[in-house]
N, C-alpha and C positions, 0 to 999 in steps of 0.2 A: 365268353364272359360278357354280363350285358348292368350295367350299375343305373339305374334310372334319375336319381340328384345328382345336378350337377355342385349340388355342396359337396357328396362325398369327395366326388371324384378330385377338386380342387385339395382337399385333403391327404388325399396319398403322397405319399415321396413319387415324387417324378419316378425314378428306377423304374415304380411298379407301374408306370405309363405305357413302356417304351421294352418292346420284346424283338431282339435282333437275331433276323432269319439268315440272311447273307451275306458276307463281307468279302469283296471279290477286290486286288490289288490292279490298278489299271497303269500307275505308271512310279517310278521309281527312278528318275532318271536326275532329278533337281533336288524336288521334296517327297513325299506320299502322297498320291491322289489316289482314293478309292472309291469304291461306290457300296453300297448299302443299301439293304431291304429289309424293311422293319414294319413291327406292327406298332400304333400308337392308338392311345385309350386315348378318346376325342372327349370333350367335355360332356355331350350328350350321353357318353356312356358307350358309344361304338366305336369298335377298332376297323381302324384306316390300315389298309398297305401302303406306305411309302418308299420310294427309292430317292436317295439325296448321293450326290457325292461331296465328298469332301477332302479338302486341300491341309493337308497334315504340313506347315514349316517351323515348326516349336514356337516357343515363346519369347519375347523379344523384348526390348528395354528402348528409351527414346528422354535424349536430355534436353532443357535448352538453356542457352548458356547465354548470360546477360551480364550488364554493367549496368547496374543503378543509377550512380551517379551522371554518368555519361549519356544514359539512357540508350540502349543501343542493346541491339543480340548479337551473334555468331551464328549465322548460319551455313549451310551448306548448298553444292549446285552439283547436281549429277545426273547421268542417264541413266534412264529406267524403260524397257524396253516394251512392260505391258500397257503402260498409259499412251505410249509410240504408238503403237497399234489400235488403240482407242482415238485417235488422233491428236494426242497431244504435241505440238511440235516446239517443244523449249526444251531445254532441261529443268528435271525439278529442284525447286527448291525446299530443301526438307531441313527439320532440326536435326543432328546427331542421331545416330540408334544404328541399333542391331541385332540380332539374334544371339539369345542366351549361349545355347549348344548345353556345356554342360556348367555353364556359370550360373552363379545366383547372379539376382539383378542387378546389382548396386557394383560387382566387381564385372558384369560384362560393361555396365555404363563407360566405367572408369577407362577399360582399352579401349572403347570403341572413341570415347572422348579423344585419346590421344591418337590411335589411328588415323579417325578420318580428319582431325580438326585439330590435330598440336595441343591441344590444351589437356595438361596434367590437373586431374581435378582434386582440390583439397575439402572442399565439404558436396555433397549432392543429400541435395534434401526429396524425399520419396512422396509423392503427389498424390496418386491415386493411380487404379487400372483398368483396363479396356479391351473389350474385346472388337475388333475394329472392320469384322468382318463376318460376324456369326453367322450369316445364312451358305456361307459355306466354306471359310477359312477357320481354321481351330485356332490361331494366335490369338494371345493375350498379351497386351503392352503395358510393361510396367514406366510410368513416367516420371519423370526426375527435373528438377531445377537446381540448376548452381551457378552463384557470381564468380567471376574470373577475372581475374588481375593482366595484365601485359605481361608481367611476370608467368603469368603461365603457362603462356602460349612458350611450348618447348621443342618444336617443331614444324615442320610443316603439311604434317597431317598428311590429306590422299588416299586411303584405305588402301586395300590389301589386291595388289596386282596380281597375285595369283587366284584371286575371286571375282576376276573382271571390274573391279572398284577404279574409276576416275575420278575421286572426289575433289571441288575445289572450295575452299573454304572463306568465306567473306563475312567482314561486319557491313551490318548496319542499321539506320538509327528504329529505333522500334517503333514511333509516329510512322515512317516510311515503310514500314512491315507491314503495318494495319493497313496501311493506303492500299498495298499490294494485297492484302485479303479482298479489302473489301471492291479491289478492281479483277477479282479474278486471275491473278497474276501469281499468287500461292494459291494453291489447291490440293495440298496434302493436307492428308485428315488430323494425324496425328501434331502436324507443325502448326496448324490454323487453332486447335486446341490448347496446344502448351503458349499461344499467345494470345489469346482469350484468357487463359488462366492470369498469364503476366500481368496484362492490361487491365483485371480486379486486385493482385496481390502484389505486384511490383511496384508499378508503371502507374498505374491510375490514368485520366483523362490526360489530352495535351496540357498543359500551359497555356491559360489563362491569357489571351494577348487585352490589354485594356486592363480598368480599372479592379480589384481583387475584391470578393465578397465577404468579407471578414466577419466573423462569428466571433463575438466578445465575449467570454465565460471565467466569471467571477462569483466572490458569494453574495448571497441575496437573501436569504431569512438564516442563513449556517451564522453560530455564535451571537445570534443578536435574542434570543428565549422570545421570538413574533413582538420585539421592541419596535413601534411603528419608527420612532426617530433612528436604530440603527438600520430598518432596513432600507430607509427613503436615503441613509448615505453610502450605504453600498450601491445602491442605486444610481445615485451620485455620479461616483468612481466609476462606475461600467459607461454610463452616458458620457462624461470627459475622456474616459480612454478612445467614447464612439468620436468624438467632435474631432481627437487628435489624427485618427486615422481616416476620416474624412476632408482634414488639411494635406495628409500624405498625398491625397490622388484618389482613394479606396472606398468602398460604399461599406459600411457601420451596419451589423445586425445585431440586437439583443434579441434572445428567446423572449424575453419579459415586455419587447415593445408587440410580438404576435399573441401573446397566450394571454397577458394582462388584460387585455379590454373583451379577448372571446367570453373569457371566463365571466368576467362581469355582462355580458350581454346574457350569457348562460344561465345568469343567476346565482352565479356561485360565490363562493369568496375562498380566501386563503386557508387551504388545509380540509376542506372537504371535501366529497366524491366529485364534484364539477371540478377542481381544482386537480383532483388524482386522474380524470379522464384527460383533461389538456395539457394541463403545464407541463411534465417531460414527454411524452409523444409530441404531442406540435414543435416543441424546444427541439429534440431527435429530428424530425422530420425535416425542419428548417437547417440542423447544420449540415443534414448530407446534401443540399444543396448549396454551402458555401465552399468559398476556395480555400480558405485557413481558418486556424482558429486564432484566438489571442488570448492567451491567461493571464488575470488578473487578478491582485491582491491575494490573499490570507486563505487558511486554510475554507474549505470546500468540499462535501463531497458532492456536489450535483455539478459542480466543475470539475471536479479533477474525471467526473464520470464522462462529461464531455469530451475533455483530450481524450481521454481512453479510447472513444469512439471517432474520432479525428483518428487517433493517430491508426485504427484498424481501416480507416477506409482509406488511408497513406497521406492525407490529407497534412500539410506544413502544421506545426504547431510552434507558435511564439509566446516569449512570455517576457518580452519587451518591446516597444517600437523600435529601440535600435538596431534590431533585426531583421526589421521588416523592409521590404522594397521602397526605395524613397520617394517612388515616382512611377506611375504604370508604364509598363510595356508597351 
């Protein structure tokens, strides 16, 4: 068979790529390792012989277990004998996980959580999946995150001795996790992943040491029908909230002190297309580089749009200064 575009050929269902000549079983002792000879329909339109083998150990599941508040994970410390041989000479440090068998993923999580790590899990939330070795392992890892209380550590974990399992199970702080990514010191695939995930959806950046970049979001033309004197006193209000929290210790941003004068150098004015190009894009762009936000006054909705987006990137949201830090770090 000989297809000349390589449009069609991108077209086909894969199946019709991929014609298997020999499948020969080479060992059987751990998991399945066989080898295989196949034809595959190449993009050009010719078929290749290939021989792959591949490492059959089913599909497997991998948690990680944190404290928000406290900021900090639960991880694990164990020996692994193929990375030994690679020369790795530590033990690894890996998040929770294990091999389905014949469990769905969410209830192998849950023993393996208590297994290796003592902690009975009450919610695990389903992340995404992975194949974490395709050019020649068939697993696919399903990944999980859940917070965990003291309360639930109901045990002492260590996996299953009759499967050669030493695990030992340790907190610590999640700043000092990334350290250890980023010094080479973790290097499992799946554990360096579920804390990259934390560190956009948990955790966010460290803490701030020094003064906080406070994103002030209040209303500013909402309820006032483009009244010049209501909106120069919302105005007002946002610039006294900035002057209070520039007494605190903390540096004051308004969207309205970056986007207000682009606009007018633009040529624009209020509520035209030079005004729909900047004002919330610039506004967006500037809070995802503040450290909190601050809500102020009456209803809003280009504020309250603001928190919404504060609070997805985990970012503090106050909506009085008596909450806020009274003095920098």
């Amino acid at each position: 068979m000989h297809i000349s575009t390589e449009t069609r050929i991108a077209d086909l269902p894969l199946p019709e790529r991929v014609r298997v000549q020999q499948v020969r079983l080479l060992s059987d002792n751990w998991y399945t390792l066989k080898t295989t000879r196949f034809d595959f329909l190449r993009s050009n339109g010719q078929w290749q012989t290939q021989d792959r083998e591949t490492y059959d150990r089913g599909n497997g599941a991998c948690i990680l277990l944190y404290q928000r508040a406290r900021r900090r994970v639960l991880l694990t410390r164990q020996f692994r004998y193929p990375v030994f041989v690679n020369g790795w000479r530590k033990l690894m440090v890996e998040a929770v996980a294990g091999l389905l068998d014949e469990a769905d993923p969410l209830s192998c999580i849950r023993a393996e959580a208590e297994q290796e790590a003592g902690v009975r899990l009450r919610d695990a939330r389903p992340l995404f999946e992975a194949y974490m070795s395709p050019g020649s392992v068939t697993e696919k890892l399903h990944f999980f995150a859940a917070e965990y209380g003291d309360d639930d550590l109901v045990g002492e974990g260590g996996g299953r001795v009759d499967e050669g399992e030493d695990i030992a199970r340790f907190e610590t702080g999640f700043d000092e996790a990334m350290q250890q990514v980023e010094a080479g010191e973790i290097v499992d695939a799946k554990t360096i992943m579920l804390l990259r995930w934390a560190e956009r959806h948990v955790f966010g950046p460290p803490p701030r040491q020094g003064p906080l970049l406070v994103f002030i979001a209040g209303p500013y033309r909402s309820g006032t029908g483009d009244r010049e004197d209501l909106i120069a006193a919302n105005a007002r209000a946002m610039q006294n909230a900035a002057v209070r929290v520039a007494e605190l210790g903390h540096v004051p941003v308004l969207g309205e002190w970056v986007t207000l004068p682009l606009i007018e150098a633009a040529g624009g004015q209020r509520g035209d297309a030079t005004w729909d190009r900047f004002f919330h894009p610039h506004t967006q762009a500037l809070l995802e580089r503040c450290d909190t936000l601050l809500r102020i006054g009456g209803v809003s909705e280009g504020a309250d749009a603001m928190v919404q987006a504060a609070l997805t990137r985990g970012l503090p949201v106050h909506y009085g200064l008596t909450s806020m830090q009274t003095s920098p770090a």
